[in-house]
C-alpha positions in Angstrom: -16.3 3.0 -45.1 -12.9 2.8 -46.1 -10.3 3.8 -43.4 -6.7 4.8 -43.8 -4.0 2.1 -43.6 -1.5 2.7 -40.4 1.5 0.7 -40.4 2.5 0.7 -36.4 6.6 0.1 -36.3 8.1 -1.3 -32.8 11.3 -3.2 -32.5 9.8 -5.0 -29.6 7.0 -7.2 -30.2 4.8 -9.6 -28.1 7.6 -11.8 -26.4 9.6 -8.7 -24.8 6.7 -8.1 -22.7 8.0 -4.4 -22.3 6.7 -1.4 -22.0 6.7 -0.4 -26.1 5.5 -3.6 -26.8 1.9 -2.7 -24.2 2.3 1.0 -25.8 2.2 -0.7 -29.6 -0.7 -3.1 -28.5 -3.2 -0.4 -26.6 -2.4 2.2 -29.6 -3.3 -0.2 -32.1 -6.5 -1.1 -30.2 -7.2 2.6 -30.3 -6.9 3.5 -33.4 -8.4 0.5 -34.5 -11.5 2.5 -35.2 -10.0 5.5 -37.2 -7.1 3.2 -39.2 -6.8 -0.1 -40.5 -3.8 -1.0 -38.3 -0.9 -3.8 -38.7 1.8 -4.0 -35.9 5.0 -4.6 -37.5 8.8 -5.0 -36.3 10.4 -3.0 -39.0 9.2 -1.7 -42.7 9.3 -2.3 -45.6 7.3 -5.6 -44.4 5.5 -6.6 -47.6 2.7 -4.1 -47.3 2.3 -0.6 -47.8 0.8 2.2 -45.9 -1.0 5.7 -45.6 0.8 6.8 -42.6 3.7 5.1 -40.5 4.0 5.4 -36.4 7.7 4.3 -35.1 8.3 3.7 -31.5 11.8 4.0 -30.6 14.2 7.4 -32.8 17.3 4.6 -32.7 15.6 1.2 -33.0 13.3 1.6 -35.5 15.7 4.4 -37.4 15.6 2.0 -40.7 12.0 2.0 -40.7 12.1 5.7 -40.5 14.3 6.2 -43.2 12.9 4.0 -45.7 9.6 5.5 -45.1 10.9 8.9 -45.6 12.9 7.7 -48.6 9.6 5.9 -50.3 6.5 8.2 -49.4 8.0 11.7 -48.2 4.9 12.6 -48.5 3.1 11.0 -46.6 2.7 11.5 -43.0 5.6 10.1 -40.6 4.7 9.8 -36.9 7.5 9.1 -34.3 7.3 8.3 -30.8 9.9 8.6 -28.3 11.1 6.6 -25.8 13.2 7.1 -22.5 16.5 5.7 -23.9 15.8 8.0 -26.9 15.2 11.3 -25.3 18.1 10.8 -23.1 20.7 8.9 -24.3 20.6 8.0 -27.6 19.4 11.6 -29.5 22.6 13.3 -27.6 25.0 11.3 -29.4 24.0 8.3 -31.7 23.4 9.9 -35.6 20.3 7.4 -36.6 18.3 8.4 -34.0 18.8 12.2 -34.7 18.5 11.3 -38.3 15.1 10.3 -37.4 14.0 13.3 -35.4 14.7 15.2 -38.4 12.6 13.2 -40.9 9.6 12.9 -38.7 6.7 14.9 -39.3 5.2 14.9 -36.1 7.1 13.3 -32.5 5.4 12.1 -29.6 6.5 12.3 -26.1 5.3 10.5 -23.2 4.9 12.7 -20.3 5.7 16.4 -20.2 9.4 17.0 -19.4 9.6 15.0 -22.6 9.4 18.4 -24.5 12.5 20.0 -22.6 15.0 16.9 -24.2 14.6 17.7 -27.7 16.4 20.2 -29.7 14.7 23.7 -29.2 13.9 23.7 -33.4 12.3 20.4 -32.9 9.6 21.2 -30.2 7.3 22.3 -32.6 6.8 19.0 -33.9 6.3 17.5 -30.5 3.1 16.6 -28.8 2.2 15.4 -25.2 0.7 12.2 -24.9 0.5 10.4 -21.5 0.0 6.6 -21.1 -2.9 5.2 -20.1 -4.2 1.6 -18.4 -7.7 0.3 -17.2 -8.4 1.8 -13.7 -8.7 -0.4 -10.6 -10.4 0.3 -7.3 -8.4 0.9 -4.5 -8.6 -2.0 -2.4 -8.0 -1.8 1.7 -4.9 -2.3 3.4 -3.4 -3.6 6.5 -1.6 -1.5 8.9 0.4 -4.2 10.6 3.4 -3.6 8.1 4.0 -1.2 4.5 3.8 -3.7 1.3 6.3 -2.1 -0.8 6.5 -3.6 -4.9 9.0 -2.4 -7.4 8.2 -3.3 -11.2 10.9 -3.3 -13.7 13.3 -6.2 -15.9 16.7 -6.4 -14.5 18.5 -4.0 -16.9 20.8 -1.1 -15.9 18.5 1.8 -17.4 16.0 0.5 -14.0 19.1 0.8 -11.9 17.9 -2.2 -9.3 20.7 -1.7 -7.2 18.9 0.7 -5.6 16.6 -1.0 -4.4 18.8 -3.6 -3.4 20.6 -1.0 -1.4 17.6 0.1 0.6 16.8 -3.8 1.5 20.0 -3.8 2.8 19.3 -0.7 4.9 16.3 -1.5 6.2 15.7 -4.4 9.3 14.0 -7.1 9.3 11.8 -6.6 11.8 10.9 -2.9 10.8 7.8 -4.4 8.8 8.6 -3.4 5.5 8.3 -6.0 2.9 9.5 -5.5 -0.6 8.2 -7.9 -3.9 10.2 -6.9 -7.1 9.0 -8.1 -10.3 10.7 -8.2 -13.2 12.4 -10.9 -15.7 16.3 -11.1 -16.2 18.0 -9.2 -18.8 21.9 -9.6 -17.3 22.7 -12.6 -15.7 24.8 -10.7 -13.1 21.9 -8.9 -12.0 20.0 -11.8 -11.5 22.8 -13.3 -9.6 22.5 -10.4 -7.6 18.6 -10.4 -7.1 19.3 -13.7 -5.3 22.3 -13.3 -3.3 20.2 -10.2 -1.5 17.0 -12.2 -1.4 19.4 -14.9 0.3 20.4 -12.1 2.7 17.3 -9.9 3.6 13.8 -11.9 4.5 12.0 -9.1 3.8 12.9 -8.8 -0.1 12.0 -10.5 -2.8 12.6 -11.2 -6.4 9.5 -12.7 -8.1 10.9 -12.9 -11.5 8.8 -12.1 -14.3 5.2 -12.3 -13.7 2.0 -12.1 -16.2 0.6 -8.8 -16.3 -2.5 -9.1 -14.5 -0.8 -10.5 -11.9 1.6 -7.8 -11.7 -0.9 -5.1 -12.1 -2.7 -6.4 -8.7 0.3 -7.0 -6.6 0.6 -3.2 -7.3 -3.0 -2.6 -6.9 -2.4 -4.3 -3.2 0.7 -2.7 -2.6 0.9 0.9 -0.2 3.1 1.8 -2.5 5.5 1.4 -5.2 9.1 2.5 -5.6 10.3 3.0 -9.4 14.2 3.5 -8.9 15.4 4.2 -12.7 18.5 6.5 -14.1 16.0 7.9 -17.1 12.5 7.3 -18.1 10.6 8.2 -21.0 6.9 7.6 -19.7 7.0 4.7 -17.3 3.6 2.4 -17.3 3.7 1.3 -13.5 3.9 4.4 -12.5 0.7 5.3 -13.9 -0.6 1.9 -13.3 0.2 2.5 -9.7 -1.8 5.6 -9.8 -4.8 4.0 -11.8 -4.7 1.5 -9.2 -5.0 3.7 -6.1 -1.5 3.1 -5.3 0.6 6.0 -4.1 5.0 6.3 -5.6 7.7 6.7 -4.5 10.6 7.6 -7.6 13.6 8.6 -8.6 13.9 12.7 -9.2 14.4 12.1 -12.9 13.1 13.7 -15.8 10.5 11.3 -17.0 9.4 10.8 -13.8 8.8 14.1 -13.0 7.3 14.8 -16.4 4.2 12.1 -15.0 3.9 13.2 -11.7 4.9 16.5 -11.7 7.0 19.1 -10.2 6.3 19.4 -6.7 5.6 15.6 -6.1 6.0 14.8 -2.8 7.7 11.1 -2.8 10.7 11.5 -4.9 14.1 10.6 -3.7 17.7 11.4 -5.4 18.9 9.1 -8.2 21.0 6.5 -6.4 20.3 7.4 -3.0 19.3 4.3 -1.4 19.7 6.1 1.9 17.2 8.6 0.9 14.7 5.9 -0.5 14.9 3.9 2.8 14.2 6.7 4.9 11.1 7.4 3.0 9.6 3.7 3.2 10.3 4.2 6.9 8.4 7.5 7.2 5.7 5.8 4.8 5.4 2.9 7.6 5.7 5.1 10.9 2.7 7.8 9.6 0.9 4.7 7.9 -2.5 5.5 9.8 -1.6 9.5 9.8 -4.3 11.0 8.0 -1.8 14.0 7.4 1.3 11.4 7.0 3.6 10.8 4.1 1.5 8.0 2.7 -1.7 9.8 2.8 0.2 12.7 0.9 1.3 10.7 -1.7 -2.3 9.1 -1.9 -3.6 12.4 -2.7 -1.2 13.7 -4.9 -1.2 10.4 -7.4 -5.1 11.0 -7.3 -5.0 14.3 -8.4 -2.6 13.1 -11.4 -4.8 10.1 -12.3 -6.8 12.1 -14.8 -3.7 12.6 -17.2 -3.8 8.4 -17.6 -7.4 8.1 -18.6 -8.0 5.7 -21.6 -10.1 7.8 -22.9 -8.0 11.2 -22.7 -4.9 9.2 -24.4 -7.5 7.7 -27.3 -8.6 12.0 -28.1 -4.7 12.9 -28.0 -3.7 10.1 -30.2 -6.7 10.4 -32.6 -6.3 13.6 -33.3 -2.9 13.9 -34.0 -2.8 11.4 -36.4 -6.1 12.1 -38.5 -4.5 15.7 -38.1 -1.1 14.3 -40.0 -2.6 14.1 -42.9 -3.1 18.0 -43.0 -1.1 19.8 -45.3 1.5 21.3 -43.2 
C-alpha cells in the first residue's frame, strides 16, 4: 500500500538532545505507520512532500513559508512550542507569519489554546506529550530525594533552584540532583560555585536519557522551576514514572497538570519552593500529607500522557489534513 509522504521539519536535531528533538523522534515513530516519514532540519531538503509538520512558529518559519509558497495546497501542520506561544508570536513577525499560513496548529497542553490570537484558535488542537510508563518504585523515608531536569538556559530559570539550595540546611535531609547540560557558561559557573557551597545539591551535567528518566523515576519528587513552558516532557515523565511535581504557576505548566494542582509555587519564589520541599519531607509518611497529595493528583493526570492517546490525537489530525477545508 502506498502511504503519504510526511516531511517532519525541526530545527533541533539528534545532538540537541531537547525536548523537540524527543517530540520529532516519538512523532515520527508514530506516524510511521500512517506516512512515509523523513525528519528534516529545514525544507526545501531535496525531496518533496504530501504534507509538511514544523515544530517551532520562529525557528522553522523558512520552512513554513516555502512550503506555503510551493504547495499552498497542500496540508501545512505547525506545532508550537513554549518560546513560541509566549514569547516569540507577541512580537517577532516570522513566527506570526507562520501562524497565519498554517493550516492546522498544535499545542501541547491545554492553556496552549488561550496564547494564540482569538481568530486563530480554530485552527488549534490539543495534543499532550507522551513517554513509556514506569512502575513506581519504593522509597526511603530517611530523607526527600528531590531531582530537577532542565539545560542551563534562562527560559528554565535555574536560579531558582539555586535559591532554594541556599535556603534550605544541610542537615534538613533534603537532597537535590539537577540534570541538565550547559547552554551559558555563566550558568554553569554558577551551578558549581552553589554545588561548592551546599552538600546537599548537585549539578550532574547532562546525563543520557534513560539515566535521567530513572533518577526521576527514584526521585519523591521533581521540581520544574521555568519562566514559560510550552508542554514540558519531565513533567509528564515524572508523572508516567510515579513521581509526584512540584512547578512553577506558569501557563504551560498549568495547561499539563491543571488548574487546581496542588504543588505549584510562584515564578521566582525560591522561598515558596523551599517551604514546600520542607512540607513534602515533614508529612513524607502522612498518608494525608503534601507528598501523598501530589501523588494522587499526578496519577489522576497520567492518562492525558498515554502513548497511545497521543498516537489517536496525532493520527487523526493529520490523515484529517487532507480534508478539504
Amino acid at each position: 500500500m502506498h502511504l503519504p509522504t510526511l516531511c517532519l521539519v525541526t530545527p533541533a536535531l539528534a545532538d540537541a538532545n531537547n525536548g523537540n528533538w524527543q517530540t520529532a523522534q516519538r512523532w515520527a515513530h508514530m506516524l510511521s505507520a500512517s506516512f512515509q516519514v523523513r525528519i528534516s532540519p529545514a525544507w526545501p531538503d531535496g525531496h518533496d512532500a504530501d504534507v509538511m509538520l514544523a515544530l517551532h512558529a520562529r525557528r522553522s518559519a523558512p520552512s513554513v513559508a516555502a512550503w506555503a509558497s510551493a504547495h499552498p495546497e497542500r496540508p501545512l501542520v505547525l506545532a508550537l512550542t513554549g518560546t513560541d506561544l509566549y514569547k516569540d508570536i507577541d512580537h517577532d513577525a516570522d513566527a506570526q507569519r507562520s501562524l497565519e499560513l498554517a493550516h492546522h496548529l498544535i499545542v501541547l497542553q491545554a492553556q496552549g489554546l488561550q496564547a494564540l490570537p482569538v481568530h486563530l484558535r480554530h485552527k488549534a488542537h490539543i495534543i499532550y506529550q507522551s513517554s513509556t510508563p514506569l512502575p513506581a518504585v519504593d522509597k526511603t523515608h530517611a530523607h526527600l530525594r528531590v531531582v530537577m531536569v532542565g539545560h542551563l538556559r534562562d527560559e528554565k530559570w535555574p536560579q531558582v533552584l539555586w535559591q532554594t539550595a541556599q535556603a534550605l540546611r544541610a542537615d534538613e535531609g533534603i537532597y537535590i540532583d539537577h540534570i541538565g547540560k550547559t547552554l551559558d557558561p555563566a550558568l554553569a559557573k554558577e551551578a558549581q560555585h552553589v554545588a561548592s557551597q551546599c552538600p546537599h545539591y548537585r549539578w550532574l551535567g547532562e546525563l543520557p536519557h534513560k539515566q535521567t528518566r530513572r533518577s526521576i523515576q527514584r526521585a519523591h519528587v521533581l521540581v520544574h522551576t521555568s519562566r514559560l513552558e510550552g508542554g514540558a516532557h519531565v513533567i509528564m515523565e515524572a508523572v508516567l514514572s510515579g513521581t509526584p511535581v512540584l512547578a512553577s504557576r506558569v501557563s504551560g505548566n498549568v495547561g499539563m497538570l491543571g488548574d487546581n494542582y496542588p504543588g505549584y509555587f510562584e515564578p521566582g519564589n525560591a522561598t515558596q519552593l523551599a517551604a514546600l520541599l520542607r512540607e513534602c519531607k515533614q508529612t513524607q509518611t502522612h498518608a494525608d500529607g503534601l507528598l501523598a497529595q501530589l501523588t494522587q493528583a499526578c496519577q489522576a493526570r497520567a492518562p492525558l500522557f498515554q502513548p497511545e492517546r497521543e498516537q489517536a490525537s496525532l493520527c487523526a489530525l493529520l490523515t484529517s489534513a487532507f480534508d478539504p477545508v
